[in-house]
C-alpha positions in Angstrom: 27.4 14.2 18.0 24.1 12.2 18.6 24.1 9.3 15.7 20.2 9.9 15.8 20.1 14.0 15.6 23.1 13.2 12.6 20.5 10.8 10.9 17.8 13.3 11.6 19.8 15.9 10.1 20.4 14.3 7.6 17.6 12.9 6.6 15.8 16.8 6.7 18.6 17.6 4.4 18.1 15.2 1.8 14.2 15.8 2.2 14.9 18.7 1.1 17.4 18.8 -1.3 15.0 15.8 -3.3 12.0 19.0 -2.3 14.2 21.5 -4.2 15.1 18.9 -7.2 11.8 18.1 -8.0 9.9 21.4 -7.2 8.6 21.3 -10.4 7.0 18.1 -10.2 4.8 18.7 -7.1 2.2 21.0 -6.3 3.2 21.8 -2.8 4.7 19.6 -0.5 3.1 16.1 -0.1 0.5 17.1 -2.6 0.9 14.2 -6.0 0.8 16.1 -9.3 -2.5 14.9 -11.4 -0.2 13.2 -13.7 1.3 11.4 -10.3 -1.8 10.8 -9.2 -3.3 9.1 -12.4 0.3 7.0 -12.8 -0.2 5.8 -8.9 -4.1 4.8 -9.7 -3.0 3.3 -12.8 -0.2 0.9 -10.9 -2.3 0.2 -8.2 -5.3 -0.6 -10.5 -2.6 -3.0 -12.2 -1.8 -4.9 -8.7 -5.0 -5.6 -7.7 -5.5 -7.4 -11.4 -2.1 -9.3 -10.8 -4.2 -10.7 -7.5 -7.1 -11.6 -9.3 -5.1 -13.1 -12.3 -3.6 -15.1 -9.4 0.2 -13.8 -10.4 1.5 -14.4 -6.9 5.1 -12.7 -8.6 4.1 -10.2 -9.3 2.9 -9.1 -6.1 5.9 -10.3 -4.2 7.9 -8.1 -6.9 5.5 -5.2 -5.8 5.4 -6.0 -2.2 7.2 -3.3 0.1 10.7 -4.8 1.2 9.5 -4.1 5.3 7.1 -6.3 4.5 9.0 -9.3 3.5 11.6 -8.4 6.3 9.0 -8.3 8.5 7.9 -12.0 7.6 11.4 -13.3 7.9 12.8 -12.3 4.6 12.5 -12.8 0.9 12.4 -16.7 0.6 9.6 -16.7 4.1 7.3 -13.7 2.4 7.1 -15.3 -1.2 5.7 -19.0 0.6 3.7 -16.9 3.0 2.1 -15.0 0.1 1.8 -18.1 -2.3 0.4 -19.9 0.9 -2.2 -17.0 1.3 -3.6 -16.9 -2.3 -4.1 -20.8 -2.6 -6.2 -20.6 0.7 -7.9 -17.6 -0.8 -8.0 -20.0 -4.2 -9.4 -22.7 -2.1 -12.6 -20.8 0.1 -13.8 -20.1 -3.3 -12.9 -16.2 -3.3 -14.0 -14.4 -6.8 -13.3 -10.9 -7.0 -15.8 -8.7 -9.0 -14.7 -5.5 -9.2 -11.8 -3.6 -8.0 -12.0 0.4 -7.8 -9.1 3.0 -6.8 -9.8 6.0 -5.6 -8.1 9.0 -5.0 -4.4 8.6 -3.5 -4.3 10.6 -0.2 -1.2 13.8 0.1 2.3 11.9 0.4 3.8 11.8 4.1 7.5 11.9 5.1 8.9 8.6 6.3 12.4 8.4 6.7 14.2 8.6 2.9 10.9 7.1 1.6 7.5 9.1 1.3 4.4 7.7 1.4 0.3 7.7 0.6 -2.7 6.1 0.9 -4.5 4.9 -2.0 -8.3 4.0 -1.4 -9.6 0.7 -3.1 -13.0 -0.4 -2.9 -13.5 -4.3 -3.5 -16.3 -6.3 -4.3 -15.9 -10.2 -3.8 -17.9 -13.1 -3.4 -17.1 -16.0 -1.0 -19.0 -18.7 0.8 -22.1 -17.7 -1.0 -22.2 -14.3 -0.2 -20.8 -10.7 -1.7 -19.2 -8.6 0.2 -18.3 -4.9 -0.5 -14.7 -4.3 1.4 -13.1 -0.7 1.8 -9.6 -0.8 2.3 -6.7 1.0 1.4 -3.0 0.0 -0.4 0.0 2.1 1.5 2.3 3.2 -0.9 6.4 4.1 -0.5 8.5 5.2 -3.3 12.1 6.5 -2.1 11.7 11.0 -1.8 11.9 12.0 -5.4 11.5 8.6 -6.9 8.8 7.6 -9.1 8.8 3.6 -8.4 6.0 2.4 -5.9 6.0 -0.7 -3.7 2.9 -1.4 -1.9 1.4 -2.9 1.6 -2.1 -4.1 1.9 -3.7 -1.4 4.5 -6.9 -3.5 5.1 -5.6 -4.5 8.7 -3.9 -1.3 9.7 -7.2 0.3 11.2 -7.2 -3.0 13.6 -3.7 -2.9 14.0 -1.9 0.3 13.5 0.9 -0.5 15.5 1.3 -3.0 12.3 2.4 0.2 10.2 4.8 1.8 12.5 6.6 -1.5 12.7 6.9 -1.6 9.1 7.2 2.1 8.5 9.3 3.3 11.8 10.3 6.6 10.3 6.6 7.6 9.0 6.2 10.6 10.4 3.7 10.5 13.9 -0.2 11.3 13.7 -1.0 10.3 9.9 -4.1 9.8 9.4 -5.5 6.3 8.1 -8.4 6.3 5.7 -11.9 4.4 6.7 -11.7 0.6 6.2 -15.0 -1.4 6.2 -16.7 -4.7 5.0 -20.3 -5.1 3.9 -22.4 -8.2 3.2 -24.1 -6.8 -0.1 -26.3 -9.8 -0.3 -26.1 -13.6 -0.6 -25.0 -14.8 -3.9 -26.9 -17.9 -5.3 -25.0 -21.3 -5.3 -24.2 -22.6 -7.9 
């Protein structure tokens, strides 16, 4: 038999045999429960203060394992990252506020499923503020309840970038809006 129609097999059985397991824990399929839904917005609030706290662990802890495969592995993600947040440190970036909105319905993606959360940012740099819409992608394994997160604000530019870190993500999903706006310049101080 076909190695990919015996992982595809598969993989729709264990989609759903994890479906029939935890039928009571979602609405309908790919719909998050409101208590998944608040718990998601709730760990997602908490990354977003482990970036402005400048916990660069606690993101790479967080990060999605693609992602650090994707930059050449464990020990190449966690200087990238580190690297990243001391340039950030260095322009002088402040973050302001940091608001989740509400996660999108879950999507299948191999053994893992995953959803959009909105975040809406406000941040000054250079003397100005700027009002950024993004998005977090997050994966948790079909029936788990542990998320690991990418940063989305590129995938609109780039969505080629998601299906090379997300391969099995089912086709056609939908991206939410990203955007940045120059709310006005910030005195200097």
């Amino acid at each position: 038999m076909d190695r990919r129609l015996l992982c595809w097999m598969l993989a729709l059985f264990c989609t759903f045999a994890a479906a029939l397991t935890h039928a009571g824990e979602l609405t309908h399929a790919g719909e998050l429960t409101p208590a998944e839904t608040d718990a998601l917005q709730k760990d997602v609030q908490s990354l977003l203060s482990t970036f402005v706290r400048g916990d660069t662990d606690a993101m790479i802890a967080r990060t999605h394992p693609s992602v650090k495969r994707f930059a050449g592995g464990d020990v190449a993600y966690a200087k990238a990252a580190r690297d990243a947040m001391k340039t950030l440190d260095d322009m002088g970036v402040k973050v302001i506020s940091d608001d989740v909105g509400e996660p999108t319905r879950t999507y299948a993606a191999g053994d893992e499923e995953v959803c959009f959360v909105p975040r809406t940012t406000v941040f000054t740099v250079d003397a100005q503020t700027v009002k950024s819409l993004a998005f977090m992608v997050a994966i948790r394994p079909v029936g788990g309840t542990q998320w690991r997160y990418i940063d989305g604000a590129a995938m609109q530019a780039m969505p080629e970038l998601l299906r090379q870190l997300l391969p099995d993500l089912q086709p056609d999903v939908p991206l939410p809006p990203v955007s940045v706006e120059q709310l006005q310049v910030a005195p200097r101080t």
